[in-house]
N, C-alpha and C positions, 0 to 999 in steps of 0.2 A: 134878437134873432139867435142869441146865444144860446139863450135858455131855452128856444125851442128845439136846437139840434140836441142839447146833454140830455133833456126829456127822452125823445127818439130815440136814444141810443142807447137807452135804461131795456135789457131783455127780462123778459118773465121766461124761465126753463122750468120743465118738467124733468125731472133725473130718474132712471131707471138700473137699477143694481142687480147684476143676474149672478155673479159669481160671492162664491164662500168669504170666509172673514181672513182667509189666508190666503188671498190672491191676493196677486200686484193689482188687478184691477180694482178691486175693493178699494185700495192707497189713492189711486188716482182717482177716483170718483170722489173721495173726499178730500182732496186737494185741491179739484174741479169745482164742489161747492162750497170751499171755504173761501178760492178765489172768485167765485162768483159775487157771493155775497162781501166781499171786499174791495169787488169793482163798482158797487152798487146796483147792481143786478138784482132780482128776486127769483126765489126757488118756488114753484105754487106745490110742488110737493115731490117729496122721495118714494119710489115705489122699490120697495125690495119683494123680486120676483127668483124662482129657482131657488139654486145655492146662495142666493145672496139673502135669502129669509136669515141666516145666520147670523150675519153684522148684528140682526138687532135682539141674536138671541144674550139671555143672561148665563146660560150654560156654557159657553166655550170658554177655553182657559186656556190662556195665550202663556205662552211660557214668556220665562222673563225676559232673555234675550230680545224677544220680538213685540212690535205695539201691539196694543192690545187696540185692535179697529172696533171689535163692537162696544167697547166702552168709549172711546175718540168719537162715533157717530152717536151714542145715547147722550154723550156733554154736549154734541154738537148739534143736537136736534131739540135737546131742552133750552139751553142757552140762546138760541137763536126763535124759539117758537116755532118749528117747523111744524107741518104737517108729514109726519112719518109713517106709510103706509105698508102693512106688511103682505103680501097675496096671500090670504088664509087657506086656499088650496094645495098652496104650495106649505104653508106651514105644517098644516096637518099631515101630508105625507114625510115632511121630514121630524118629528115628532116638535116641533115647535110651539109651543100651545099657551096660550095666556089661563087664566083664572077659570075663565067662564068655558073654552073648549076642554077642557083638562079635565072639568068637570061633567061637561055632557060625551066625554067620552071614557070616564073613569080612568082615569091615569093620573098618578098623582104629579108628575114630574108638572110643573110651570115653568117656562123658560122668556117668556114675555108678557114685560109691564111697559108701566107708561118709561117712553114719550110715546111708544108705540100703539100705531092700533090694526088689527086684524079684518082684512077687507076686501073685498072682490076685486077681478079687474077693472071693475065698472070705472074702481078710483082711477086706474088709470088711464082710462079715456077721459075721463073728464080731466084732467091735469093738462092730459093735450091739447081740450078743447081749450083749455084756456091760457097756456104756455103762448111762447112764440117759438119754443124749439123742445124738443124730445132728445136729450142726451142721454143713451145705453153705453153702459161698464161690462162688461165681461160674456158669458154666456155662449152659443156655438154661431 
């Protein structure tokens, strides 16, 4: 009977990051899914939406003083095998661009690689459809 309550009590979350790499919210959301996955929990995937396309850019430069969040979530997304999703609408408008936009829109700047990958909202419905819960960080 045991084993079937610690099963039951195992959540699948979907995580949603709306704010920049230099918000407190940004902190807490990986805090959130470091304790997640600590409690034995599973993440079905991280969607960075808004300012929060940031975290998984390669371009911010965290001064020393302060952590550097989008390299904390790039270790934290590799090392765990995450699914890391970025809303490539929202990328594009904040010049965020991987290899393959960078180049279909002529701009040389790249500021996103793996673990990342660039994706419609669609990924985030489907993370809910399959979560048991929808956790949002920052955003209005």
């Amino acid at each position: 009977m045991a084993a079937v309550s610690l099963i039951e009590s195992i959540m699948k979350f979907a995580i949603a990051l709306f704010s920049a790499a230099h918000a407190p919210s940004s902190r807490r959301a990986l805090l959130f899914a470091q304790a997640a996955l600590a409690g034995g929990h599973e993440i079905v995937r991280l969607f960075f939406y808004q300012d929060g396309v940031y975290n998984a850019s390669g371009s911010v430069v965290t001064p020393q003083d302060e952590q550097d969040l989008p390299k904390q979530w790039r270790n934290f997304v590799t090392e765990h095998q995450l699914d890391g999703v970025v809303c490539i609408a929202a990328a594009l408008r904040r010049g965020v661009l991987n290899e393959e936009e960078a180049g279909r829109y002529q701009r040389a700047a790249v500021a996103v690689g793996a673990p990342w990958e660039l994706s419609g909202l669609g990924q985030l419905h489907d993370a809910v459809q399959d979560a048991d819960r929808l956790i949002c960080f920052g955003g209005a």
